[in-house]
C-alpha positions, 0 to 999 in steps of 0.5 A, a space after each residue: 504476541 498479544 491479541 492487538 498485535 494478532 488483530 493487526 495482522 489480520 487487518 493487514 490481510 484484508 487491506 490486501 483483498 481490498 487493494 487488490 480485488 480490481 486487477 483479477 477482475 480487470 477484463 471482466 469489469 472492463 467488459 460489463 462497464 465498457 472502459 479503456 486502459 485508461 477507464 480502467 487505470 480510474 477504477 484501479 485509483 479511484 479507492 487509492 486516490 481517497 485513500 491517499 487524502 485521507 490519510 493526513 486528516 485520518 492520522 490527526 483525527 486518530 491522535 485525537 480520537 479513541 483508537 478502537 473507535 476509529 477501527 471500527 469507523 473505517 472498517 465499516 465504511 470498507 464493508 459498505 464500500 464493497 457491498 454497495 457496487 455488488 447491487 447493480 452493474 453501474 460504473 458510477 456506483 463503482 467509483 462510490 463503492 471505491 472512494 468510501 473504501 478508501 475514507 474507510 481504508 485512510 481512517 483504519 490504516 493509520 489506525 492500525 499501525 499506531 495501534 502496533 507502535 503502542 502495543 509492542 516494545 519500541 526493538 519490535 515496533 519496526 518489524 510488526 509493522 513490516 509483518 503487517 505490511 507481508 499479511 497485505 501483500 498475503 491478502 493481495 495474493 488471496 485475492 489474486 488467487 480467489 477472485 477468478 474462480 469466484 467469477 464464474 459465481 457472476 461479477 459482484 464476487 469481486 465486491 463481495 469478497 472484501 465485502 463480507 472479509 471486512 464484515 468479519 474483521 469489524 466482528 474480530 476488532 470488537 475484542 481488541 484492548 488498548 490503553 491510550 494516553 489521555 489528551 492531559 497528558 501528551 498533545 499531538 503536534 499541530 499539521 504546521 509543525 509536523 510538516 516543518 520535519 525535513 525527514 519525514 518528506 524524504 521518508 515518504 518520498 522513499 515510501 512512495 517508490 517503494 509502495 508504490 512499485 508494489 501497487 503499480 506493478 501488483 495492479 499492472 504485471 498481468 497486463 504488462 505481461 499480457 504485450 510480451 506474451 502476446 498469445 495470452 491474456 491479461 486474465 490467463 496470466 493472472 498469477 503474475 499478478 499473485 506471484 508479485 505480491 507474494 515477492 512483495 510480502 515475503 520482501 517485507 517479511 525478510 525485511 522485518 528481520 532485517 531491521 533487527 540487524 542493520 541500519 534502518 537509514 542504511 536499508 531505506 537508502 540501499 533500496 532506492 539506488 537498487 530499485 532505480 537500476 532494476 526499473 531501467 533494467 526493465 525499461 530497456 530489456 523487454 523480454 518476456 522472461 527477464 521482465 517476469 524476473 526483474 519486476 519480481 526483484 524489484 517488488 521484493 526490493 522496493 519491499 524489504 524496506 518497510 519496517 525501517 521506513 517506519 522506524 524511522 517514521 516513529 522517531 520525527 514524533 513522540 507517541 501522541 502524534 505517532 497516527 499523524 506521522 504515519 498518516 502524512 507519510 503515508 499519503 506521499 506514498 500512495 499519492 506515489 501509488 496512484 500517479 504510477 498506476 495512472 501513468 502506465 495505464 496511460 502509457 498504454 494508451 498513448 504509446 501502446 506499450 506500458 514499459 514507458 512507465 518503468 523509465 519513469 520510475 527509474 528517473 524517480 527513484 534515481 532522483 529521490 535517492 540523490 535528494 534525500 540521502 543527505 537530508 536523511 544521513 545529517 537529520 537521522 540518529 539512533 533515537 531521532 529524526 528531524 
């Protein structure tokens, strides 16, 4: 494993701090800026909505910029995003601190992972991304785990923390090697024709179930939690929150592993028919203990499906347009992200309950699976995907 690879997954530790610093700090910043659900549900979304719309333009600046450089762009703008609501105890400035870490997020994320497609032979490109993608979930889990005991430091902790780990990463990526193609010799494809691939909206459609149940379920088990054990409190049951991150990552570890020996095809499709009947499961069971255990399953399954997905990904483009690929993919998943973390916040506040959400997912995903699997089976081969 070389010091590129290394670096990667140290960048994906701190996308989790970054994605997950709110919730364990929920009540608290609910308190200090007085916001509803639906206030907090804002906050939450406020860096992933940024992120999602950065992520096409990122992905096609980054195929025509100098990697390194971009790294080190976004990952400063995520420092000053976190330290700068850290100054004063202001709702606005929050929102401002959220959206430049989602512009600094966008531009390094798609970043890294074509830095892992460029610096790994092409039977390792699949599992180094999901192993990216488990230090996030590991990060999220730190975060999730850190952040309550650094409250009692005061409230600018749940700042200050990804602040100062993104400090420490941009130091760390000043030592990474890469030798890129020169624009000569490989053109990226323009935005046009990248979106005439019928594959990668199907892709992202499935990415966007998957990444999104983690977000939303990582962002919303403690509270979800909170209405069925109805004598705790969302920050007592802050380990619910920890423990489905932690299913997360090790679903998307196992799933590394796995695309190494079945189909790539056969994971992503598998995954959307199981997660669909998980979130129906829990739509119409609401007891304390099978919610725990099917919002755990569902994050490990929604999870194993990383690597595959961009496998996949990595065949509808040639090397020059790798960081636009994974860029448009990846705003349809956090596109999925940000609707689902906004729906049960506002399930929550309309209905009283947030398991309103969980049947909105299972019709998305149920839907999704029967739209794309045909799309996907006709489109798909060994080596491409169109």
């Amino acid at each position: 494993m070389n010091l590129n690879i290394i670096f990667a997954l140290l960048a994906g530790f701190n996308f989790g701090i970054l994605f997950l610093n709110i919730p364990p700090a929920l009540t608290v910043l609910m308190n200090l800026y007085g916001l509803s659900y639906t206030g907090a549900s804002i906050l939450m979304s406020a860096m992933l909505w940024t992120h999602a719309l950065m992520q096409i333009p990122a992905g096609m600046l980054v195929d025509r910029l100098n990697i390194k450089m971009s790294i080190a762009l976004g990952i400063g703008l995520m420092a000053c995003g976190n330290l700068l609501p850290a100054l004063i105890p202001s709702f606005g400035l929050a929102i401002t601190g959220r959206v430049l870490t989602g512009i600094g997020s966008g531009l390094s994320f798609v970043s890294v992972m074509k830095l892992i497609a460029l610096s790994s032979s092409t039977r390792l490109s699949g599992p180094y991304q999901a192993f990216f993608a488990a230090c996030f979930s590991l990060g999220s889990i730190l975060a999730y785990l850190a952040i309550p005991e650094l409250l009692s430091l005061g409230w600018r902790w749940a700042y200050l923390l990804p602040g100062f780990s993104s400090g420490l990463l941009l130091v760390i990526g000043s030592f990474i090697k890469l030798r890129e193609h020169p624009s000569s010799v490989v053109t990226p494809l323009p935005l046009g024709q990248l979106l005439r691939i019928r594959a990668g909206w199907i892709l992202g459609s499935y990415h966007a179930l998957s990444y999104g149940s983690m977000m939303t379920l990582g962002n919303w088990v403690p509270s979800l939690l909170a209405e069925v054990w109805s004598q705790s409190t969302a920050n007592q049951l802050f380990w619910g929150g920890a423990l489905t991150m932690l299913f997360g990552g090790l679903g998307r570890l196992a799933g590394g592993f796995m695309v190494l020996r079945f189909s790539a095809l056969g994971i992503v499709n598998g995954s959307m028919v199981v997660i669909a009947i998980l979130f129906g499961g829990l739509y119409f069971i609401q007891i304390p203990m099978v919610t725990l255990v099917l919002s755990l399953t569902a994050v490990w399954i929604a999870s194993l499906n990383f690597g595959a997905l961009f496998e996949l990904v990595s065949r509808t483009v040639n090397s020059a347009s790798l960081a636009s690929a994974f860029g448009f993919v990846n705003f349809l998943a956090n596109l999925g992200a940000v609707i689902f973390t906004l729906i049960f916040g506002l399930a929550k506040d309309y209905t009283g309950s947030f398991f309103g959400g969980f049947l909105f997912m299972a019709l998305a995903a149920g839907l999704s699976y029967f739209l794309g699997k045909n799309v996907l089976r006709r489109n798909c081969t060994k080596n491409t995907c169109t």
